[in-house]
N, C-alpha and C positions, 0 to 999 in steps of 0.2 A: 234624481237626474245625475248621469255621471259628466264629471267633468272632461272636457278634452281637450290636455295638452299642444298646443301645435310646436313648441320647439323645448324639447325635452332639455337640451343641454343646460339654454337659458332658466328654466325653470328649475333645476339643480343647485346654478351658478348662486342664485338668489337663496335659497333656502339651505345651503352647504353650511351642517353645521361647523368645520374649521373656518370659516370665511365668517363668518356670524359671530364666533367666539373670538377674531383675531380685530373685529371692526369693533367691540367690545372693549379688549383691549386697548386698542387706541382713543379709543372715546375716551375711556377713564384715564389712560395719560397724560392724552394734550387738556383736559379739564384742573389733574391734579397741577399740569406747570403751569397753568394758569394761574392759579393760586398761589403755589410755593412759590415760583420764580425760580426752578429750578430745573437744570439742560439732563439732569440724569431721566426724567420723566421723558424730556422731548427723547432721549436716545433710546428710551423704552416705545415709543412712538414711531420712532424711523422703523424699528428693530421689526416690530408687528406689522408697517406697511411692508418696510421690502419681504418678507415671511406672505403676507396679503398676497403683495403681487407676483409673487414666485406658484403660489398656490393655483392663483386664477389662470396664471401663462400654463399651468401643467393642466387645468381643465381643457382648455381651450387648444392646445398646441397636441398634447398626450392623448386627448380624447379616452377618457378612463369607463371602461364599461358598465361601471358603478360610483356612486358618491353617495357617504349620508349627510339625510337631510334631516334636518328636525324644524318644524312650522311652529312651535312655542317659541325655542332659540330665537327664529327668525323674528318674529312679535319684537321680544324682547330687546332686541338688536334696532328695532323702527325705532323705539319706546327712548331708549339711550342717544339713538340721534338728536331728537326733539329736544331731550333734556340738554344735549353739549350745544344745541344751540340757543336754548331760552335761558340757562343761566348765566353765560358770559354779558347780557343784556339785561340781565337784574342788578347789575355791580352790589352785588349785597356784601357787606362785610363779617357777615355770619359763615365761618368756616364747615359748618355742617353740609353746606349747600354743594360743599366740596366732597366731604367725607364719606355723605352718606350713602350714594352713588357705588363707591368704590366697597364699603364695609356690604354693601348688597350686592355687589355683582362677583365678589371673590366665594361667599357660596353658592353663587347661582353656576358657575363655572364649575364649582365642582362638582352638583350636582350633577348636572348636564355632559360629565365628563365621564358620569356610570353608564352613559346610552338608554336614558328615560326619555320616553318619547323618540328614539330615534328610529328612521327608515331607510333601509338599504335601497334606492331610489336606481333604476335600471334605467341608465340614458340612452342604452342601445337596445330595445327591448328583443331578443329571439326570437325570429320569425318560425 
């Protein structure tokens, strides 16, 4: 059965891998100054939202006749939120809770950074 998109851009928006890899980033930021207590993570935080919402306003505003998408990224991006939300609500004092996150997603970034899995996703298809 094929799938049928009704609003291409949104479907892009969501699965963008630069927007996946930048929500990534900030996940691991404001986790790491949760832990540290340290404002250099939050400025690594601001730094990846305004970068976020510079990206999303040139989707939405530029309308770009292509974007890639990668749908593993995207997973993994779900996976990361879950996580910044259920460990601040453990208060566990085991710094690993913290570490391990970050020592996993630094090569998962770069993985993801050769364009494995990725798709040149046509928001305006050729008629």
């Amino acid at each position: 059965m094929e799938q049928t998109i009704r609003h291409r851009r949104l479907y892009a928006f969501y699965r963008s891998k630069a927007l996946n890899s930048l929500m990534i980033l900030i996940y691991l930021s404001l986790i790491m100054a949760l832990h540290t207590r340290n404002d250099f993570f939050l400025m690594c935080a601001a730094g990846a939202g305004v970068l976020f919402v510079g990206y999303a306003l040139w989707i939405w505003i530029a309308r770009p006749r292509r974007i890639a998408i990668n749908d593993w990224l995207s997973n993994v991006s779900g996976l990361y939120f879950i996580y910044f939300l259920a460990v601040p609500w453990m208060k566990t004092p085991n710094p690993w809770w913290y570490i391990a996150p970050a020592l996993i997603a630094i090569p998962l970034l770069f993985i993801f950074s050769l364009n494995l899995g990725d798709e040149d996703f046509e928001v305006k298809p050729r008629k």
